[in-house]
PyMOL Python script that loads the backbone (N, CA, C, O; Angstrom):
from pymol import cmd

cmd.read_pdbstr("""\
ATOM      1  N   UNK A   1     -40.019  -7.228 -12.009  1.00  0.00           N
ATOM      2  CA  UNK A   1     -39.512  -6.233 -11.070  1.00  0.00           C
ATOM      3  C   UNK A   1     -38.301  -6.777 -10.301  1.00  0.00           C
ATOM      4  O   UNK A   1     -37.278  -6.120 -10.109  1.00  0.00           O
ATOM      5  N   UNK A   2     -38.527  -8.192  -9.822  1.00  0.00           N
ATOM      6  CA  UNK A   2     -37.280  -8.706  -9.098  1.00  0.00           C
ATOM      7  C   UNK A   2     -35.833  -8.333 -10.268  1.00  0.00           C
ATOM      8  O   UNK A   2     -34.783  -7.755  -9.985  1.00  0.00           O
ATOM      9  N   UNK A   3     -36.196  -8.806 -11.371  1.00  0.00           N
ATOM     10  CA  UNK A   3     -35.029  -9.184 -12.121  1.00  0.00           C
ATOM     11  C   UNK A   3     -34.802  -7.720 -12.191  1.00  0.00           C
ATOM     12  O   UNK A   3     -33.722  -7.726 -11.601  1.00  0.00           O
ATOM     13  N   UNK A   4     -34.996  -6.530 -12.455  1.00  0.00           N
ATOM     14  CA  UNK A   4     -34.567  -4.989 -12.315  1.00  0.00           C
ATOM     15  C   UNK A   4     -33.730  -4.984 -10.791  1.00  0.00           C
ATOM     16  O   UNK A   4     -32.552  -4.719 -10.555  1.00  0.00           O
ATOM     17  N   UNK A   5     -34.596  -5.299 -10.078  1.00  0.00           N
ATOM     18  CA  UNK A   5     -33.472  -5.176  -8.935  1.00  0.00           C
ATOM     19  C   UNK A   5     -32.539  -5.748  -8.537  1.00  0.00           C
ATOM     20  O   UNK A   5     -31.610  -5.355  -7.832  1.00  0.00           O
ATOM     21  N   UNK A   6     -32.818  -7.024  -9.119  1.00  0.00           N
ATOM     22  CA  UNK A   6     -31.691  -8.013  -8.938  1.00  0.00           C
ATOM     23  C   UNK A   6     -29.901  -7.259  -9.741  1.00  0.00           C
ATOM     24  O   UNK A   6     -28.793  -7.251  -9.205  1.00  0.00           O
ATOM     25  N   UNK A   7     -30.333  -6.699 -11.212  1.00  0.00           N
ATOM     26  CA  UNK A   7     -29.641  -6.231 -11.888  1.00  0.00           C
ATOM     27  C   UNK A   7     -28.879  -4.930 -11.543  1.00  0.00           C
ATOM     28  O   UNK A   7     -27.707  -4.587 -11.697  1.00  0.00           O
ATOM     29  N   UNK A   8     -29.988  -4.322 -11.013  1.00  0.00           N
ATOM     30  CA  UNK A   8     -29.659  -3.201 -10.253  1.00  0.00           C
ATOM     31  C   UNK A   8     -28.231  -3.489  -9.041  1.00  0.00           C
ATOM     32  O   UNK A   8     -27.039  -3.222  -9.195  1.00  0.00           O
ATOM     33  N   UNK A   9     -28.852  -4.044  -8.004  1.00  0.00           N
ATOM     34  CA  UNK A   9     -28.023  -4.427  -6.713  1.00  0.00           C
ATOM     35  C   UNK A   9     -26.857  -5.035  -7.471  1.00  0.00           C
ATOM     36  O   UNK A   9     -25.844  -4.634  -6.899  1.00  0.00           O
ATOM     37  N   UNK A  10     -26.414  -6.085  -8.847  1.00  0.00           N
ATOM     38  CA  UNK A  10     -25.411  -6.397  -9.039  1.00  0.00           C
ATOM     39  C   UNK A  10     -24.522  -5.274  -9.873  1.00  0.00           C
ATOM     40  O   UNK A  10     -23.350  -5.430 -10.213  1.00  0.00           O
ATOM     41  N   UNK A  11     -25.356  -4.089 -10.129  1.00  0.00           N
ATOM     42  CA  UNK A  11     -24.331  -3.484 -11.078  1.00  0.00           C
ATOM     43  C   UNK A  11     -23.738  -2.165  -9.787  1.00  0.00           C
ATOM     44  O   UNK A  11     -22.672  -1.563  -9.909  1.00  0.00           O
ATOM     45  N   UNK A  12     -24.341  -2.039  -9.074  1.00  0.00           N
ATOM     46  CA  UNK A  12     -24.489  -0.959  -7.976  1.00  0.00           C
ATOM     47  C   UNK A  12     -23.112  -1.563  -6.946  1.00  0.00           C
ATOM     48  O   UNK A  12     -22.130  -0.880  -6.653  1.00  0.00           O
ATOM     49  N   UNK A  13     -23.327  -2.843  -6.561  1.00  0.00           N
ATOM     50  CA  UNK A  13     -22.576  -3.543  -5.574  1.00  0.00           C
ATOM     51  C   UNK A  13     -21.212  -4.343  -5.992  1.00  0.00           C
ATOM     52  O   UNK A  13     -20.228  -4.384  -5.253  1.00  0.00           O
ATOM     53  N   UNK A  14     -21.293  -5.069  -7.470  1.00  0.00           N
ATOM     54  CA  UNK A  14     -20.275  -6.128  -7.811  1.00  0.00           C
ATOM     55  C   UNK A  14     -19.449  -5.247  -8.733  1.00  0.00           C
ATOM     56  O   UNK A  14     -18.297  -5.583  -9.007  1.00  0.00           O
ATOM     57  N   UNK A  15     -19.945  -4.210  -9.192  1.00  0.00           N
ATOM     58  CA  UNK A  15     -19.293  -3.798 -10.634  1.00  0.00           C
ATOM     59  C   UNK A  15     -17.909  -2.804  -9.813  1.00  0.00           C
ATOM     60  O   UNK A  15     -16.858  -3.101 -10.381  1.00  0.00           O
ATOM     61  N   UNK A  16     -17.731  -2.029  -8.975  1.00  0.00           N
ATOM     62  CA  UNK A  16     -16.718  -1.668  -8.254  1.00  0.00           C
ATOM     63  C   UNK A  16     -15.594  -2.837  -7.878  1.00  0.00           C
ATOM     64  O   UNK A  16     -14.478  -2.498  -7.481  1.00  0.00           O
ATOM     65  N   UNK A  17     -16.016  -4.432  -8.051  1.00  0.00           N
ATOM     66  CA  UNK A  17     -15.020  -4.962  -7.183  1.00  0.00           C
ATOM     67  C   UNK A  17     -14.346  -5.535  -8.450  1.00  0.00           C
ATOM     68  O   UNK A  17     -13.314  -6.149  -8.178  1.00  0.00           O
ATOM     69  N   UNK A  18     -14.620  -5.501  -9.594  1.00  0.00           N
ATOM     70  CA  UNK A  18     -14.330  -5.315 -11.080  1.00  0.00           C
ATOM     71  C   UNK A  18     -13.013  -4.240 -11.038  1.00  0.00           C
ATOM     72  O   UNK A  18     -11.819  -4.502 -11.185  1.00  0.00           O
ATOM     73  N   UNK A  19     -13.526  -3.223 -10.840  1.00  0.00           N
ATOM     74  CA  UNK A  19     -12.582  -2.124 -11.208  1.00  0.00           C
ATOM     75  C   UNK A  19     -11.838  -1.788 -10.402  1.00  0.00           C
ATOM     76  O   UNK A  19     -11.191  -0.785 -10.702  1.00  0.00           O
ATOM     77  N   UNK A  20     -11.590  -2.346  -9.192  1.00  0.00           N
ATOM     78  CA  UNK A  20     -11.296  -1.927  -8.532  1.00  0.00           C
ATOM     79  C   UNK A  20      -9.767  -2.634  -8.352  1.00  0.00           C
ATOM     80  O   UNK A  20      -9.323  -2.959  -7.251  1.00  0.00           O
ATOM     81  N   UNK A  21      -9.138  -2.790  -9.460  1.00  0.00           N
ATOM     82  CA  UNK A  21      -8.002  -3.629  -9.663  1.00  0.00           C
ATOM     83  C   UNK A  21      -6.642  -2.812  -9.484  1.00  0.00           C
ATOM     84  O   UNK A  21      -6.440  -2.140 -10.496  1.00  0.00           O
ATOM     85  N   UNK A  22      -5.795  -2.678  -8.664  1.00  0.00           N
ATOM     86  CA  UNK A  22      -4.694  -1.865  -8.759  1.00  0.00           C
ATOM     87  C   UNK A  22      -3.777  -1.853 -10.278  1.00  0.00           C
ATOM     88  O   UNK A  22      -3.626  -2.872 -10.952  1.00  0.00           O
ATOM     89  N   UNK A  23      -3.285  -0.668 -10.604  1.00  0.00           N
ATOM     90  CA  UNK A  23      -2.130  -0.911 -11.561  1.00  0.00           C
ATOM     91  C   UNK A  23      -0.805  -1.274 -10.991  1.00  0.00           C
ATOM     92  O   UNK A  23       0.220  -0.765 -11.446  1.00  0.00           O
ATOM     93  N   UNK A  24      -0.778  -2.172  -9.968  1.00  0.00           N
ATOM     94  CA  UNK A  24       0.624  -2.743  -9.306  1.00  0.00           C
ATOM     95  C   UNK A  24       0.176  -4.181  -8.625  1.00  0.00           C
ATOM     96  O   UNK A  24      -0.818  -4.703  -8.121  1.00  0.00           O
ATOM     97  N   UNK A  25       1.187  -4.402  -8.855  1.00  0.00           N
ATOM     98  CA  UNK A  25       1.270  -5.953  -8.271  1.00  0.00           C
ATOM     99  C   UNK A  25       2.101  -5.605  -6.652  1.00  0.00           C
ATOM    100  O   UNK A  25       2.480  -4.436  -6.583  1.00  0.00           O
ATOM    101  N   UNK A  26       2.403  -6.446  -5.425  1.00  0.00           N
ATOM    102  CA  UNK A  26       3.594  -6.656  -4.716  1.00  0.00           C
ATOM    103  C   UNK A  26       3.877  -7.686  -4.596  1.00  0.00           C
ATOM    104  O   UNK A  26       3.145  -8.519  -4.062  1.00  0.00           O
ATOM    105  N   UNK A  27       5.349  -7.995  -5.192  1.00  0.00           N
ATOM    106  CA  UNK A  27       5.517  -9.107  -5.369  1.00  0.00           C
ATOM    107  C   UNK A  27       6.570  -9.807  -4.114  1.00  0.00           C
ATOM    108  O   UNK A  27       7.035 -10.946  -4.077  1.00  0.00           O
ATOM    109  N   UNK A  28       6.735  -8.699  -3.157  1.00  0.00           N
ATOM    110  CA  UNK A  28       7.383  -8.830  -2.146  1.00  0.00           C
ATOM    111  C   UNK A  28       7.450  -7.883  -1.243  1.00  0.00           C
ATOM    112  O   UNK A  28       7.735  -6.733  -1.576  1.00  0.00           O
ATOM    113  N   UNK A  29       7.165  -8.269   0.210  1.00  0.00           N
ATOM    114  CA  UNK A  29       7.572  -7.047   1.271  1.00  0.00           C
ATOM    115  C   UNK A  29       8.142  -8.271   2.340  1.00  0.00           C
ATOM    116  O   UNK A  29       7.984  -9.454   2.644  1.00  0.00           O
ATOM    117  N   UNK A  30       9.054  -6.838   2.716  1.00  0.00           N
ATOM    118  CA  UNK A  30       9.240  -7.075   4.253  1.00  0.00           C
ATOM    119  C   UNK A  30      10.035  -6.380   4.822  1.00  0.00           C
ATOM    120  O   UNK A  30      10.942  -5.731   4.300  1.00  0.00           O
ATOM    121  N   UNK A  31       9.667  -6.482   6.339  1.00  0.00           N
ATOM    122  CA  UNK A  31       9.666  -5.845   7.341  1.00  0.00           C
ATOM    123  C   UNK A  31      11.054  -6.333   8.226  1.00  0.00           C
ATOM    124  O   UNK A  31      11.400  -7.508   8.348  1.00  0.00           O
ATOM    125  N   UNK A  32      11.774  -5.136   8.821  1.00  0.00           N
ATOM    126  CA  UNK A  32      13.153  -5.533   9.550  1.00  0.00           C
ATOM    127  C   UNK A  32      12.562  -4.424  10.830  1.00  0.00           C
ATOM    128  O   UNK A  32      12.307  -3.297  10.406  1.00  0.00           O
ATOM    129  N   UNK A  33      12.359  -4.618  12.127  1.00  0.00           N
ATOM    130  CA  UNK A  33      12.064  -3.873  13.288  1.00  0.00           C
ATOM    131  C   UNK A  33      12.950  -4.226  14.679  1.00  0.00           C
ATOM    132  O   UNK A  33      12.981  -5.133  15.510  1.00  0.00           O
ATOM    133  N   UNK A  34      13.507  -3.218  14.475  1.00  0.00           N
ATOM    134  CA  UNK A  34      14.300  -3.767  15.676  1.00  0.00           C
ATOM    135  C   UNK A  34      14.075  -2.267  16.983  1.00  0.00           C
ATOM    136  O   UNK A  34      13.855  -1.078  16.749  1.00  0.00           O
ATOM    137  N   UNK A  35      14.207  -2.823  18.008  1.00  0.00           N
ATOM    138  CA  UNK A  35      13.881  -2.358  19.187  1.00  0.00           C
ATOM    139  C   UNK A  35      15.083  -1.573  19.579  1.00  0.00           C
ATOM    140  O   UNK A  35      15.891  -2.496  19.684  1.00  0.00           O
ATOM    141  N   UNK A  36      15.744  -0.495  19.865  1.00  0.00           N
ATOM    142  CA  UNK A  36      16.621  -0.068  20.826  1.00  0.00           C
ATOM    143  C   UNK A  36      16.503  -0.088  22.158  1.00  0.00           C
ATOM    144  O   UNK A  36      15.555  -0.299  22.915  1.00  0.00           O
ATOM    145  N   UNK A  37      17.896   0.230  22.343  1.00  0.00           N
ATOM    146  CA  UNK A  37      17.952   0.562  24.212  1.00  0.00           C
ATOM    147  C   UNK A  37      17.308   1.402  24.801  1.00  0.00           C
ATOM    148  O   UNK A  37      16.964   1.159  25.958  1.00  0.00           O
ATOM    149  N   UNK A  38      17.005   2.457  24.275  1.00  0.00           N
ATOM    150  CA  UNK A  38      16.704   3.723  24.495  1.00  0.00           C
ATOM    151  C   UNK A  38      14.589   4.032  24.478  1.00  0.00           C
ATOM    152  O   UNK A  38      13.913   5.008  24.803  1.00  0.00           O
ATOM    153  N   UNK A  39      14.127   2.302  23.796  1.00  0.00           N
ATOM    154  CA  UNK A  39      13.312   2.245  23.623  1.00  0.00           C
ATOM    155  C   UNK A  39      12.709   2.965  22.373  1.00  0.00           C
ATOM    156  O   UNK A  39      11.482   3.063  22.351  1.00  0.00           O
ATOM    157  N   UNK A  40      13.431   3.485  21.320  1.00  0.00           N
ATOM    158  CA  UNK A  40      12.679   3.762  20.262  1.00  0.00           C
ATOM    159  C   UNK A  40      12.604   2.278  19.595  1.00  0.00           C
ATOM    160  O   UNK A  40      12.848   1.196  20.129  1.00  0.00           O
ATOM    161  N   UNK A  41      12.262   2.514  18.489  1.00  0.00           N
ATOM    162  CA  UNK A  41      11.842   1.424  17.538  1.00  0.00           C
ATOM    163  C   UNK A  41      12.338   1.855  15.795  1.00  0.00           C
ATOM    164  O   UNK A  41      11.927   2.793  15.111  1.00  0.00           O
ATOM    165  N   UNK A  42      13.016   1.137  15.561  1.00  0.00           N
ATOM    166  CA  UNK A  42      13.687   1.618  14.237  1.00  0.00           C
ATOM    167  C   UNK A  42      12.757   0.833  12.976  1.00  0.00           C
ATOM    168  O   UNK A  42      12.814  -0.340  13.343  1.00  0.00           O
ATOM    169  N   UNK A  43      12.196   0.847  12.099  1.00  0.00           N
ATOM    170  CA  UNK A  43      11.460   0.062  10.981  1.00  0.00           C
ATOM    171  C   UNK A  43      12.204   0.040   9.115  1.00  0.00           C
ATOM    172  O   UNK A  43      12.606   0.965   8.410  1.00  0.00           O
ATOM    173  N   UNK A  44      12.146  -0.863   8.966  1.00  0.00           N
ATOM    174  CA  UNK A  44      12.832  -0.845   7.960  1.00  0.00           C
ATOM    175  C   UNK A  44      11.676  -1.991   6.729  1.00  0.00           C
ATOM    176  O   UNK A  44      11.271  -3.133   6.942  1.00  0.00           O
ATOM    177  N   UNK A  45      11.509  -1.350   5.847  1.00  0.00           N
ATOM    178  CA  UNK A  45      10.464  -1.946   4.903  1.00  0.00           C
ATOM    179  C   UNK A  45      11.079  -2.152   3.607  1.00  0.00           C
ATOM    180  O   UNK A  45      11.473  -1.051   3.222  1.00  0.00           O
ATOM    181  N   UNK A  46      11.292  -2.874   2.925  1.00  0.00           N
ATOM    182  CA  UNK A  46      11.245  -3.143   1.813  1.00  0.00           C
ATOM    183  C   UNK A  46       9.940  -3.975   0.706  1.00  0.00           C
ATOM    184  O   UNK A  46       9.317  -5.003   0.973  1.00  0.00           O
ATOM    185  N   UNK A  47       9.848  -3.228  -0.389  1.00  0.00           N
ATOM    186  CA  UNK A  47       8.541  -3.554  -0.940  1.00  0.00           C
ATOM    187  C   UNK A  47       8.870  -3.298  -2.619  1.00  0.00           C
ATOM    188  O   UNK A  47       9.294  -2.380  -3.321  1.00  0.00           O
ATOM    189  N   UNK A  48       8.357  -4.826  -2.809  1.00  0.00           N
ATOM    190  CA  UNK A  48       9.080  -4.934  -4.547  1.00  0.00           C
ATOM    191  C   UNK A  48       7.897  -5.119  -5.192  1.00  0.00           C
ATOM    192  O   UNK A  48       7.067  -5.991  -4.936  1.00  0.00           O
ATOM    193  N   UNK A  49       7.815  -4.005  -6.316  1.00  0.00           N
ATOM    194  CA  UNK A  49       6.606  -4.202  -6.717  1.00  0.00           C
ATOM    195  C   UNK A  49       6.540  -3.709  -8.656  1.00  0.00           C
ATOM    196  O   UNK A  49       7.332  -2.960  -9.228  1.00  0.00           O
ATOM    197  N   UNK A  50       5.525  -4.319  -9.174  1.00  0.00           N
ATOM    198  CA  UNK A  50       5.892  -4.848 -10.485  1.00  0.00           C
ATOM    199  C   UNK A  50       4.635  -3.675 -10.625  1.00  0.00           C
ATOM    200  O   UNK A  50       3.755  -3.627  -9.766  1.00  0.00           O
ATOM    201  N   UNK A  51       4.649  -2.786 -11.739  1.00  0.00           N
ATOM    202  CA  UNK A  51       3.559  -1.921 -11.908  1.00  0.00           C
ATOM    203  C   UNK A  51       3.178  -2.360 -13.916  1.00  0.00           C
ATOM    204  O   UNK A  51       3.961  -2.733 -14.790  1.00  0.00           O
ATOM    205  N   UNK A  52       1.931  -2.132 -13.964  1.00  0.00           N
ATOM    206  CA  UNK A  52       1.071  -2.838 -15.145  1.00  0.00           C
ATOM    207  C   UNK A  52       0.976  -1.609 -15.770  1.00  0.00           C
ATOM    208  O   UNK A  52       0.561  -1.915 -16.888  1.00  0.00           O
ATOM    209  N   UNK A  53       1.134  -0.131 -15.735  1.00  0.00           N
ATOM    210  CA  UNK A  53       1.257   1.249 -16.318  1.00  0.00           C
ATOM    211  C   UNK A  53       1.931   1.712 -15.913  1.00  0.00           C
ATOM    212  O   UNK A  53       2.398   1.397 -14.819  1.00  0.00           O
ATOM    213  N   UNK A  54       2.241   2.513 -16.480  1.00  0.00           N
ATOM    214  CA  UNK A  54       3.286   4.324 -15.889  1.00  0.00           C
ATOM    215  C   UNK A  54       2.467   4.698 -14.592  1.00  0.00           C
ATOM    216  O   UNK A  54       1.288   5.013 -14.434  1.00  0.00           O
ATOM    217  N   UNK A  55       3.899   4.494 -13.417  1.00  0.00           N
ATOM    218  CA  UNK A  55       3.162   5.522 -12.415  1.00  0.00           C
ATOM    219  C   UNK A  55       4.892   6.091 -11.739  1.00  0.00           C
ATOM    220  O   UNK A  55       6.037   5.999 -12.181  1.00  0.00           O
ATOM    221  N   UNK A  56       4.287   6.674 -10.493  1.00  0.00           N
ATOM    222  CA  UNK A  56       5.220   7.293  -9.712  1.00  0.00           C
ATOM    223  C   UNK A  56       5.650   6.221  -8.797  1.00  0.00           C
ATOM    224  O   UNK A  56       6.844   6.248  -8.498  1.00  0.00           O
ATOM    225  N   UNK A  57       5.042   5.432  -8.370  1.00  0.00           N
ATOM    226  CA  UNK A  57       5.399   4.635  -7.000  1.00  0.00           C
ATOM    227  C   UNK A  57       4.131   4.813  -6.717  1.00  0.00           C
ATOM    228  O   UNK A  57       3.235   5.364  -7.358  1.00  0.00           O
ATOM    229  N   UNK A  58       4.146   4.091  -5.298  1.00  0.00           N
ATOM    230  CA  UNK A  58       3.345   3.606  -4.094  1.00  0.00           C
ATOM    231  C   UNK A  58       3.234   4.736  -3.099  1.00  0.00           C
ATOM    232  O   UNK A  58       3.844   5.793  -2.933  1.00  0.00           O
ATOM    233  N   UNK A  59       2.210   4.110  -2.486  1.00  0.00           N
ATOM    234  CA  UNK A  59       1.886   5.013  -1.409  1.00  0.00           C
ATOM    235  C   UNK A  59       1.605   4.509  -0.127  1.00  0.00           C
ATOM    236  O   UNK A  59       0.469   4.067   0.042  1.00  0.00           O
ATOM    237  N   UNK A  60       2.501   4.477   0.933  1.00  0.00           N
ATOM    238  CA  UNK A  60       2.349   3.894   2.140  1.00  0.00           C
ATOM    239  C   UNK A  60       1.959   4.635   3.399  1.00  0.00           C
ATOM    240  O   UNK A  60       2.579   5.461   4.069  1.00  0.00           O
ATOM    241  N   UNK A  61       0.975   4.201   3.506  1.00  0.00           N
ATOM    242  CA  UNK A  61       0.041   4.662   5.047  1.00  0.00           C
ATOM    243  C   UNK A  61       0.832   3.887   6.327  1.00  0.00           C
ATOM    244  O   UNK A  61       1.286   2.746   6.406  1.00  0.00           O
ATOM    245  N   UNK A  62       0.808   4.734   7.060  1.00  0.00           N
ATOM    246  CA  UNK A  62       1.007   4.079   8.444  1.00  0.00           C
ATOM    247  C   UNK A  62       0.313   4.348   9.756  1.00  0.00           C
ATOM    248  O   UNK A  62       0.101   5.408  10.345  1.00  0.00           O
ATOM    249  N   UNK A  63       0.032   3.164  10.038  1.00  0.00           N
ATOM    250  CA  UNK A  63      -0.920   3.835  11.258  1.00  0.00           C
ATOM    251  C   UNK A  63      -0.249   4.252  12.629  1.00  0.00           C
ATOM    252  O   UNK A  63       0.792   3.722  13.018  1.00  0.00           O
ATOM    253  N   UNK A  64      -0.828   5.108  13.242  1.00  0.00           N
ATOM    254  CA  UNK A  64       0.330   5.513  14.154  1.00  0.00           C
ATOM    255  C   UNK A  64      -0.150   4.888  15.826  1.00  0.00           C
ATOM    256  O   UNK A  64       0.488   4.533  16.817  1.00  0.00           O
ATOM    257  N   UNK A  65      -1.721   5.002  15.449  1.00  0.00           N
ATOM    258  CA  UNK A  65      -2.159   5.361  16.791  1.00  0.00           C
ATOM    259  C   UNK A  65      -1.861   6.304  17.993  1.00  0.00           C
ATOM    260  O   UNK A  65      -2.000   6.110  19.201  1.00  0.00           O
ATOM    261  N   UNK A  66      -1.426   7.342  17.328  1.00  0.00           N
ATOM    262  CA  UNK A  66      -1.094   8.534  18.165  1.00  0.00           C
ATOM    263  C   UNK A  66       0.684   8.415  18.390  1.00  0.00           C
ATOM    264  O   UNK A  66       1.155   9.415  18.931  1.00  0.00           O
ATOM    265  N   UNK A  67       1.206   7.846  18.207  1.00  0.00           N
ATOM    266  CA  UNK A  67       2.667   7.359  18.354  1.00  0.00           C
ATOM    267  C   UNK A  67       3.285   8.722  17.377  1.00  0.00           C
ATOM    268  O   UNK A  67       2.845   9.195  16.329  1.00  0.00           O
ATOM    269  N   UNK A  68       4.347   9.062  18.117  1.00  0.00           N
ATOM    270  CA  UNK A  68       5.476   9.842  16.733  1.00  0.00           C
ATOM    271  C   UNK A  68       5.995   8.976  15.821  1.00  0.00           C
ATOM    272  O   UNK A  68       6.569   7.961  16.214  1.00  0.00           O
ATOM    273  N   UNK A  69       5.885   9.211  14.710  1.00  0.00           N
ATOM    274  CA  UNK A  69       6.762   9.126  13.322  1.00  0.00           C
ATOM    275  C   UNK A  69       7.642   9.473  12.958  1.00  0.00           C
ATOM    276  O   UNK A  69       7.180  10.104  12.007  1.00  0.00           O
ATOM    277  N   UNK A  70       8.678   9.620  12.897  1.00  0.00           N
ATOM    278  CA  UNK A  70       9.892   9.755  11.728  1.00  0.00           C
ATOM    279  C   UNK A  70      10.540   9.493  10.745  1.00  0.00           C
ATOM    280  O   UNK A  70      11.728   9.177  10.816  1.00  0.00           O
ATOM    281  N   UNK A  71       9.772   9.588   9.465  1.00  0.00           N
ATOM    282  CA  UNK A  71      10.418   8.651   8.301  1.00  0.00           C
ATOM    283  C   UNK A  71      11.928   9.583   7.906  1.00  0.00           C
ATOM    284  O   UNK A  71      12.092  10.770   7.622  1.00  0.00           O
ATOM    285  N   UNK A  72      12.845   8.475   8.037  1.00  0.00           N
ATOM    286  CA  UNK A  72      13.686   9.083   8.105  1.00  0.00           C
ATOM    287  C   UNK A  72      14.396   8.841   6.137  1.00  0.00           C
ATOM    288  O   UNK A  72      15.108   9.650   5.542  1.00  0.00           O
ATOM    289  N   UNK A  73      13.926   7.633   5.648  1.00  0.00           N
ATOM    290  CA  UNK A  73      13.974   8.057   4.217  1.00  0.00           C
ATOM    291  C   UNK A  73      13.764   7.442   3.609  1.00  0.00           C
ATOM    292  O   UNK A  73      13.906   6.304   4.056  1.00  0.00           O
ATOM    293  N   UNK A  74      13.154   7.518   1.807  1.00  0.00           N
ATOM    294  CA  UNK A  74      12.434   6.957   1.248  1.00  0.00           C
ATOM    295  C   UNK A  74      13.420   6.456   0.183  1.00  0.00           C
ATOM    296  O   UNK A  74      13.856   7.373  -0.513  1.00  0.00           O
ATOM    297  N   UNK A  75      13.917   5.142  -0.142  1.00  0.00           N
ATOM    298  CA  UNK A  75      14.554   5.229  -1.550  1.00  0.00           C
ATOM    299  C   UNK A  75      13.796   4.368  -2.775  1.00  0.00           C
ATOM    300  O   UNK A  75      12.666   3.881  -2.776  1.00  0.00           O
ATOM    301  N   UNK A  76      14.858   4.358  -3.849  1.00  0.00           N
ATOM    302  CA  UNK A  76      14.437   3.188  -4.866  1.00  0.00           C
ATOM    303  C   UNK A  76      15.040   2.245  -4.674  1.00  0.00           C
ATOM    304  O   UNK A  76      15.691   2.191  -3.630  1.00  0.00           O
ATOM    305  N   UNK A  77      15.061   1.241  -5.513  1.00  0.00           N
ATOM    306  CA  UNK A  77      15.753  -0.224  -5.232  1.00  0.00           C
ATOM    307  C   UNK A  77      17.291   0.351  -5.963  1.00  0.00           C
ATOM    308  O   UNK A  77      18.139  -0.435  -5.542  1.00  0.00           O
ATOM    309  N   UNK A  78      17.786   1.103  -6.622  1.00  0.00           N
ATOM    310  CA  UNK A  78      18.911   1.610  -6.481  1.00  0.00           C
ATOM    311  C   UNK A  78      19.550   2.802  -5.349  1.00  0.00           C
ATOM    312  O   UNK A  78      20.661   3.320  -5.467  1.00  0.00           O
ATOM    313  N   UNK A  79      18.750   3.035  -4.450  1.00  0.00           N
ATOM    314  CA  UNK A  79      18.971   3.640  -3.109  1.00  0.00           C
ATOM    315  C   UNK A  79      18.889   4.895  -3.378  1.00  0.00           C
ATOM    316  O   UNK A  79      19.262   5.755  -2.581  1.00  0.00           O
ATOM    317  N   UNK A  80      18.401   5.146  -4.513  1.00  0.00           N
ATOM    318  CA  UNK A  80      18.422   6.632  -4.848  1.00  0.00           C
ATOM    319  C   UNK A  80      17.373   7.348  -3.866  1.00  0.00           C
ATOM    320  O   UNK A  80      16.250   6.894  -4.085  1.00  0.00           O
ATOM    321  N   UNK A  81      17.375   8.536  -2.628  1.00  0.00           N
ATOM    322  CA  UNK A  81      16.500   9.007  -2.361  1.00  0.00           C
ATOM    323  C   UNK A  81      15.071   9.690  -3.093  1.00  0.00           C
ATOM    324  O   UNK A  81      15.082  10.582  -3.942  1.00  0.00           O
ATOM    325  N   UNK A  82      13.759   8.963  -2.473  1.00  0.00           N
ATOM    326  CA  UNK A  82      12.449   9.284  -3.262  1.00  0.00           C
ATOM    327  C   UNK A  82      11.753  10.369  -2.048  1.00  0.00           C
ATOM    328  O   UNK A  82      12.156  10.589  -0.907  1.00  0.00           O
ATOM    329  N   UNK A  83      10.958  10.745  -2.534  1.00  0.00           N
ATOM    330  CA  UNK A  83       9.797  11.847  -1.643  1.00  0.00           C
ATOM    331  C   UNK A  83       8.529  11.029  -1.544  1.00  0.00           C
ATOM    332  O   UNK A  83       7.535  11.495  -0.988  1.00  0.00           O
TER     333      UNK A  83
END
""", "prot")
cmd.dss("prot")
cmd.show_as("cartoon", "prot")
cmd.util.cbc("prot")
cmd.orient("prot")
């Protein structure tokens, strides 16, 4: 009975951290933030990333904590504007 559950709890618990492998690598970020006078905050991200299949891009969350947002624009590494 142990060994059922034992098997159980590892296929239930470990087998997600298996699959759970992105189809992208990042093989680089970073961050440029600079402060104005005026007290906004300007952010500037760059993020280089090597993908293992066909996709669209990435997807970046930001947390706000209630703060306004303005993304003011998204490109490619040839500056082409993205959505």
């Amino acid at each position: 009975m142990k060994k059922i559950v034992l098997a159980l709890f590892a296929f239930l618990f470990l087998s997600p951290l298996v699959h759970a492998q992105e189809a992208f690598v990042i093989n680089d970020f970073n961050t440029d933030i600079t402060i104005n006078q005026n007290a906004k905050i300007t952010v500037v991200e760059t993020i280089a990333t090597t993908f293992s299949e066909d996709r669209h891009g990435i997807y970046r969350d930001i947390r706000s904590d209630g703060l306004k947002i303005n993304v003011l624009s998204v490109t490619d590494k040839k500056g082409y504007p993205r959505n």
